[in-house]
ZAMARGU-4260 file (C-alpha; in steps of 0.2 Angstrom, whole numbers, plus 5000, padded with zeros to 4 digits):
<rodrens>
0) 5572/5302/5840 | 5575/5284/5844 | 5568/5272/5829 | 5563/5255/5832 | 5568/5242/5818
5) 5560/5245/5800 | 5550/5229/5804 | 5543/5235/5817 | 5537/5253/5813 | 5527/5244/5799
10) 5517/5234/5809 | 5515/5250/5820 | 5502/5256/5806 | 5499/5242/5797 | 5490/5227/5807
15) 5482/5212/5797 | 5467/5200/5805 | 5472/5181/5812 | 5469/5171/5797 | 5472/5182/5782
20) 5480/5175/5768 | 5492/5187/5757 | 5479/5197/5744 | 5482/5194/5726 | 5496/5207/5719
25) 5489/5221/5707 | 5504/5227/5694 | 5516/5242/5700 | 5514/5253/5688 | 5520/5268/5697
30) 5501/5273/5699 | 5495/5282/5716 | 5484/5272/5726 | 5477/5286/5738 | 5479/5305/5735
35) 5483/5318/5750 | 5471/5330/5754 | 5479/5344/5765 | 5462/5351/5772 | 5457/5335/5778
40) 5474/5325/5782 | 5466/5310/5775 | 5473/5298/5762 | 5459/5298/5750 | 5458/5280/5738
45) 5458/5286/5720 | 5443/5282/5710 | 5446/5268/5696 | 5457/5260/5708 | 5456/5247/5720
50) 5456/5257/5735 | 5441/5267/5728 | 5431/5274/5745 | 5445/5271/5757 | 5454/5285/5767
55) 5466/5285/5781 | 5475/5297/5794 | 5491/5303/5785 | 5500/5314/5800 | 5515/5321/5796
60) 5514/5331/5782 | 5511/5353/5783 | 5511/5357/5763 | 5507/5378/5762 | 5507/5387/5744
65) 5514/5403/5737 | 5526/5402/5752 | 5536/5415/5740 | 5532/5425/5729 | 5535/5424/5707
70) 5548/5438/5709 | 5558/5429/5723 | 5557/5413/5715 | 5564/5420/5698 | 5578/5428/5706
75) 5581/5413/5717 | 5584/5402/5701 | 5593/5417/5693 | 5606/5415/5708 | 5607/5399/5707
80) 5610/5398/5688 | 5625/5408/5692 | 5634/5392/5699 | 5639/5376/5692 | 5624/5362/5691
85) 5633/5346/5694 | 5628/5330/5687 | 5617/5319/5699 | 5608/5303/5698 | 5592/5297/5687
90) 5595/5314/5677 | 5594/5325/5689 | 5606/5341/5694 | 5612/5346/5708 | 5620/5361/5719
95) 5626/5355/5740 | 5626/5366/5753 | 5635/5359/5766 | 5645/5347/5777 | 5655/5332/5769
100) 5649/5316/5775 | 5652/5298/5773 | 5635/5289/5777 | 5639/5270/5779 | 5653/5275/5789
105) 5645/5289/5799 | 5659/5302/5796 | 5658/5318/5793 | 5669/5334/5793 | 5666/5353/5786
110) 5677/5353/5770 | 5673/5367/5759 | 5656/5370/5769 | 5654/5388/5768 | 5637/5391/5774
115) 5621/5390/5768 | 5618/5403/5750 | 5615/5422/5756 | 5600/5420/5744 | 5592/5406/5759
120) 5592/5420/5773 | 5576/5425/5771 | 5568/5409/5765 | 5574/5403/5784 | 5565/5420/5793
125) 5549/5414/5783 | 5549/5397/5790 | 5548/5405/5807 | 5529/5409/5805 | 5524/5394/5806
130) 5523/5383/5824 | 5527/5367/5813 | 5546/5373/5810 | 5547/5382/5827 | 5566/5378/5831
135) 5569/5372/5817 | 5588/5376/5812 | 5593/5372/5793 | 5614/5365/5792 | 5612/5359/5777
140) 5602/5363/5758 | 5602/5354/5743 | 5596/5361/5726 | 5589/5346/5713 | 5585/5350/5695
145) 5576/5342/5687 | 5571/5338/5667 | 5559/5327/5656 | 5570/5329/5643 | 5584/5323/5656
150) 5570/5307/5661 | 5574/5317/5679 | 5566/5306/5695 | 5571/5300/5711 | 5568/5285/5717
155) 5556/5281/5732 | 5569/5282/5746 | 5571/5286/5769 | 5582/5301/5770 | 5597/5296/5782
160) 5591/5298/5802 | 5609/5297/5809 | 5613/5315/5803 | 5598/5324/5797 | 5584/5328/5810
165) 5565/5325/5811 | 5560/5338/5798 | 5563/5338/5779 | 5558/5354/5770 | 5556/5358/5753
170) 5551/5371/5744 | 5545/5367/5727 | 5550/5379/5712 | 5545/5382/5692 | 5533/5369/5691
175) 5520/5359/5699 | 5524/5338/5702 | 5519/5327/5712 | 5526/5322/5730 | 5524/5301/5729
180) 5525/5292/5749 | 5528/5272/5749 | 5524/5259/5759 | 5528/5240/5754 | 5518/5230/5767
185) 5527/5218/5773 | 5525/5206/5778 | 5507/5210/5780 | 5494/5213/5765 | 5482/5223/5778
190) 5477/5243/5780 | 5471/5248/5795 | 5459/5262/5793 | 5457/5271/5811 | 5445/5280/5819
195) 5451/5297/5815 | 5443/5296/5798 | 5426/5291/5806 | 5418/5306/5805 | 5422/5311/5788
200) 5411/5321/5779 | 5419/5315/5762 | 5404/5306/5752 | 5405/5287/5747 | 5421/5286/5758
205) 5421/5270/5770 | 5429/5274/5786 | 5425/5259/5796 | 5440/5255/5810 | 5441/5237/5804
210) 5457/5231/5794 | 5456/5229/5776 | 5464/5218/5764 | 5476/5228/5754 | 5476/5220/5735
215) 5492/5226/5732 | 5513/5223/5740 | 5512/5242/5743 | 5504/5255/5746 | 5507/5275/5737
220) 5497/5292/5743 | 5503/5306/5731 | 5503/5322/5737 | 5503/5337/5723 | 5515/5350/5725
225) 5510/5367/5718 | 5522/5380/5709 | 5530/5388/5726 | 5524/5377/5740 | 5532/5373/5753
230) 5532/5354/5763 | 5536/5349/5779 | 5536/5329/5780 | 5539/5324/5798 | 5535/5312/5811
235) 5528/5295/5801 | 5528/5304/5784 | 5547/5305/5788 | 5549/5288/5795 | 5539/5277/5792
240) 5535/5282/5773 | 5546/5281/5759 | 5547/5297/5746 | 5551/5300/5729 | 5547/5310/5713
245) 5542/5300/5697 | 5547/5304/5679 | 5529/5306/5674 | 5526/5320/5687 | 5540/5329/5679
250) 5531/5340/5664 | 5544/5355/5665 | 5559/5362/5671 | 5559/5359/5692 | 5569/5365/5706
255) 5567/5357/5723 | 5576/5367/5737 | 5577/5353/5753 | 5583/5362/5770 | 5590/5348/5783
260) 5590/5349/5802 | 5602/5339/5813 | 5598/5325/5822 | 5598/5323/5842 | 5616/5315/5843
265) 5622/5331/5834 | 5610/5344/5845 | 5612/5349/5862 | 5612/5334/5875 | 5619/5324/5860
270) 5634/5314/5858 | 5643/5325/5846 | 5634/5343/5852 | 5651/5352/5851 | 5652/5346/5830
275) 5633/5350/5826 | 5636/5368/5835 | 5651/5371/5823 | 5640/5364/5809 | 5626/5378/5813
280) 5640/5392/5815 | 5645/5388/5797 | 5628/5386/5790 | 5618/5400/5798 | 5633/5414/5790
285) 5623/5412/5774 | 5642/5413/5764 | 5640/5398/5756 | 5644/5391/5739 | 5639/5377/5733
290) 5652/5363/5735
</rodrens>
């Protein structure tokens, strides 16, 4: 997928009115502006906050629950207690599954990279029931643990686009959190709420396709990740949007299992096909360990 300059993609979304000086800043205090609401797609302005009765498109996101069951999860975790957790950053844990890569310097070899956990084969063949993973061909996993007692989190970050592919999977284990998407506007202060939102049913909700001053530097949407789900971010949720877990949405032990696709220069067509088919041969064996 060809990107165009970061700059660029936010003024893609975000568009401010001739004239419109920037709006007075509210404080960050990791607090969610909008919340997700999967059954609508809409970004929904929390009450007692300054977006109160707005909502907005927010494509590229598929969250389903229960996507395995509470036996399968516990013996998921019991597996993967039976390797080594290694220390990660902001206190989290973490287990790799696959190949060794140097990202600023766009290098990459196999290494150790066994394959993908024997325990993954079947979380894969579940994927293929829905149409929003068709094709969609995991080389690489990465297992987080997370803890309060830790102050586990991760920082509101773009997964890399040179490597991986379009879709980011995730499949949320132990405990429910809180998925938080970030946009800093820059350098306009405006929101753009379309006409896709129009015909909302939602009560008190404006959906007018005029811009609106945005009292804020950035804008958040959580989106609650119940115990077993599983989340696709694609598209401008992959893109466009930054992710990231807070601390305060950590309340008990949590395991996050992320599946990777390669990008188009690693698929076929691509400039390093031959490399990204080798990749899939080692991962789709399902002999890995983690490395």
């Amino acid at each position: 997928m060809s990107l165009p300059p970061l700059g660029q993609r936010a003024a893609a979304a975000f568009v401010c009115p001739l004239g419109h000086r920037d709006p007075p800043l509210l404080p960050h205090l990791h607090k969610d502006h909008f919340t997700y609401c999967p059954a609508t797609g809409l970004a929904v302005g929390n009450e007692r906050s300054a977006f109160a009765g707005w909502a907005f498109p927010f494509p590229g996101v598929f969250l389903t629950e229960e996507f395995i069951g509470e036996d399968e999860e516990s013996e998921i975790v019991g597996l993967m207690d039976q390797d080594d957790w290694k220390p990660s950053q902001s206190g989290r844990k973490k287990q790799d599954y696959g190949p060794k890569v140097n990202f600023k310097k766009q290098r990459l070899k196999a290494g150790g990279f066994l394959g993908l956990p024997s325990f993954s084969k079947k979380i894969v063949a579940q994927m293929k029931a829905y149409s929003v993973l068709d094709g969609f061909l995991p080389v690489e996993q990465c297992n987080l643990d997370y803890l309060p007692e830790r102050g586990s989190a991760i920082d509101p970050h773009f997964d890399d686009w040179w490597l991986w592919g379009e879709r980011l999977v995730s499949l949320n284990l132990l405990s429910k959190t809180v998925l938080s998407m970030s946009w800093e506007l820059s350098p306009f202060g405006c929101l753009a709420q379309t006409s896709a939102c129009e015909n909302s049913s939602k009560p008190r909700i404006n959906c007018t396709s005029s811009p609106r001053l945005v009292p804020s530097k950035e804008v958040t949407v959580a989106i609650h990740l119940p115990r077993r789900s599983l989340v696709v971010l694609y598209g401008d949720a992959r893109y466009r949007w930054k992710h990231g877990i807070y601390r305060k949405h950590i309340e008990q032990r949590r395991i996050c299992v992320t599946f990777r696709e390669l990008s188009a220069e690693f698929s076929t067509g691509g400039k390093h096909e031959e490399l990204g088919r080798e990749l899939l041969g080692i991962a789709l064996s399902f002999q890995g360990r983690p490395v």
